[in-house]
N, C-alpha and C positions, 0 to 999 in steps of 0.2 A: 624519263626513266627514274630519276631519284623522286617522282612524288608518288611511282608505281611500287618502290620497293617500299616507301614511308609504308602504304597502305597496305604490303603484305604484311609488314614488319607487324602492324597493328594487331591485325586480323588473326595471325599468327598465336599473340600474348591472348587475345580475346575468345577464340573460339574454343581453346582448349578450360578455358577457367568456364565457360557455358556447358562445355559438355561434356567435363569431367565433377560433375556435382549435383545433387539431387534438392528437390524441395519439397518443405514441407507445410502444411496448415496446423498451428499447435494451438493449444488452449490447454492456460494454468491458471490454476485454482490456488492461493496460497492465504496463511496465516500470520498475524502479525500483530505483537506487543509491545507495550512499552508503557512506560510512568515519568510524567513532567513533572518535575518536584517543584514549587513556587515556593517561597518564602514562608509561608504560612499551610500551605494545600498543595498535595499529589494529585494528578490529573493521571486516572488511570487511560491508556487509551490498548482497547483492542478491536480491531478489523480484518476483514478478509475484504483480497484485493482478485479480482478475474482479468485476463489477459488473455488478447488473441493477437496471435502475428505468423507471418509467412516467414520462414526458415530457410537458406540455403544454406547445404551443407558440400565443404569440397569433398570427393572421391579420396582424396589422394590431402591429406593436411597438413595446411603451409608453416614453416618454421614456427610461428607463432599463433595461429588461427583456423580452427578447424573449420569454422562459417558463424555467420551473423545471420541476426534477423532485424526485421523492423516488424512495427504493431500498434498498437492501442490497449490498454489497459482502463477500467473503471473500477473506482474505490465503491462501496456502497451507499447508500444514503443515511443519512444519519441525522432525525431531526431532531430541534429541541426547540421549547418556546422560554425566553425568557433571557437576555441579555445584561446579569449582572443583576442589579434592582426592575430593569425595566422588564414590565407586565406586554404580553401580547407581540414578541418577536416572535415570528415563526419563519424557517428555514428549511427547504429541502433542496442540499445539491448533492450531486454526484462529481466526485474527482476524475478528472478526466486527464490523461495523458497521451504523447507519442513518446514509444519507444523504442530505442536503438541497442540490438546486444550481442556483445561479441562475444564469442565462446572458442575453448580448446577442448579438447577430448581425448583421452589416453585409453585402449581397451587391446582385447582380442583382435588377431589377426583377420576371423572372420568379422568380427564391427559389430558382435552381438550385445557384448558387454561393453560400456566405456564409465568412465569418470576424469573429472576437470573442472575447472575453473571457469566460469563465468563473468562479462562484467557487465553492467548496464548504465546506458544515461536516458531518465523521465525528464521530460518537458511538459507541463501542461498546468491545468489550472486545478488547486487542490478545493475540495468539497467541505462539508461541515464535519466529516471523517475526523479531519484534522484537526478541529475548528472548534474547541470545548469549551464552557461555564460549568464551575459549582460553586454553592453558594457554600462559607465558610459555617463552621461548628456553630449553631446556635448557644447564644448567650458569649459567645465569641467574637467582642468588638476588636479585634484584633481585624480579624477581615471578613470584610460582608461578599465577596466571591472572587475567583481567580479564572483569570481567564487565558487560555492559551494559544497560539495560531501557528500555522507553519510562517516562516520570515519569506515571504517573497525578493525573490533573487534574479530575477528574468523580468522581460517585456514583453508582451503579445502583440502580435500585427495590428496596426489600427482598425481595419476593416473588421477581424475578430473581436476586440476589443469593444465597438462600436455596436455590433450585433446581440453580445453579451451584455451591453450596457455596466461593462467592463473600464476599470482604469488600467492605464496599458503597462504598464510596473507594476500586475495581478500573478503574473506567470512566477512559476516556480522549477527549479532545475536540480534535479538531486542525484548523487549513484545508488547504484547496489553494487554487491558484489556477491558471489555466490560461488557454491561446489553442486555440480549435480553428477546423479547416477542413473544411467541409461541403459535401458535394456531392446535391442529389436527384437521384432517378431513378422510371419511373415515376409523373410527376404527383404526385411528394413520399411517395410511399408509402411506397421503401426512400431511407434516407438514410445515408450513408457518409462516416464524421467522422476527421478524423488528431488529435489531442488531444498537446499539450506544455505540463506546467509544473510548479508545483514543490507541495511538502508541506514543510511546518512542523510540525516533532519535536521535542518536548525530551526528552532523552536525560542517565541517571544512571550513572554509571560508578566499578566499586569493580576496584581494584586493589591486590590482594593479596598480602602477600608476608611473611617471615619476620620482616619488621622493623615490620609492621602494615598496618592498611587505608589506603588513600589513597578518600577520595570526591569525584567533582567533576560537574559540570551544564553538559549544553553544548546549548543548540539548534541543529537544525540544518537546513537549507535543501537537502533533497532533489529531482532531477529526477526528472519521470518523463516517457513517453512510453506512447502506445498507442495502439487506434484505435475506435472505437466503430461499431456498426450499428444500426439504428434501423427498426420497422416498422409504419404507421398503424393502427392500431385504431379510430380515430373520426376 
């Protein structure tokens, strides 16, 4: 009797959090700047970042949390030949993430209009996006180029790592944080989102020059913008 009541008990908290919530398929399109200053040379960086992920959202939203998603995200590609002085580097990656994001939503009684707070956590391994050379002001022995990276902060599974021909302290783990505004249409089926807010980078920067390296660490607090679409499945 007491493992038959555990199992209602369960059943109970579970089946109303299933089917008092809707899901969705999103895809965001967003914009994103920012400038690495080195000692000597500004690394300007701008990208757009695409994102797909599946959305559940509660009916009915909890103190703190109107639903979360998980997904995957790709930065662009972004090549360059030329690693500092050295002739014939070439590189093309794509930043590759998973992502996790919890959201609240404040709107309309009918749930046409909302706005809220967003947060997110990126896992994944960052591209050449991130990943810049320029070479310093000619006739400027001060510095012959600066180079910048994201600071790797995370480990990747060996197996991944292995595949990648990856070292396993390559991963990178950063937030966002965001406000978005939401509009449905069709009885919540397509929902159409403006998204603003910022990403949290730490950034390593070697600045090189005749007289030696300079190395420094700066994080940094990038906007982005974009807009999200969204289409119910359940």
């Amino acid at each position: 009797m007491t493992q038959l009541a555990a199992v209602l008990a369960v059943l109970i908290v579970l089946i109303p959090q299933c089917a008092y919530s809707e899901g969705r398929i999103n895809a965001r399109l967003d914009f994103n700047s920012a400038i690495v200053g080195g000692a000597y040379n500004a690394v300007g960086l701008d990208w757009e970042g695409f994102e797909v992920e599946i959305e559940n959202e509660f009916k009915t939203p909890k103190v703190v949390l109107s639903g979360f998603s998980i997904g995957i995200r790709r930065d662009p590609i972004f090549g360059f030949s030329g690693f500092g002085t050295a002739e014939g580097v070439h590189r093309w990656d794509e930043g590759t993430y998973l992502m996790l994001r919890l959201s609240r939503h404040f709107g309309q009684s009918d749930g046409r209009w909302s706005i809220g707070p967003t947060f997110a956590i990126l896992y994944g391994i960052p591209g050449t996006t991130l990943d810049r050379t320029i070479e310093g002001p000619r006739g400027d022995a001060r510095s012959d180029y600066t180079h910048i990276f994201p600071i790797r902060n995370n480990n990747l599974p060996h197996v991944l790592a292995d595949t990648a021909d990856l070292a396993t302290d390559s991963a990178l783990l950063y937030p966002e944080a965001s406000l978005s505004i939401r509009q449905k249409f069709a009885g919540g089926g397509i929902v159409l989102e403006f998204v603003a807010g910022v990403r949290v980078i730490r950034f390593g920067i070697v600045d090189a020059s005749s007289q030696g390296n300079l190395f420094s660490e700066k994080r940094l607090v990038i906007p982005t913008v974009g807009f999200r679409v969204g289409f119910r499945i359940y």
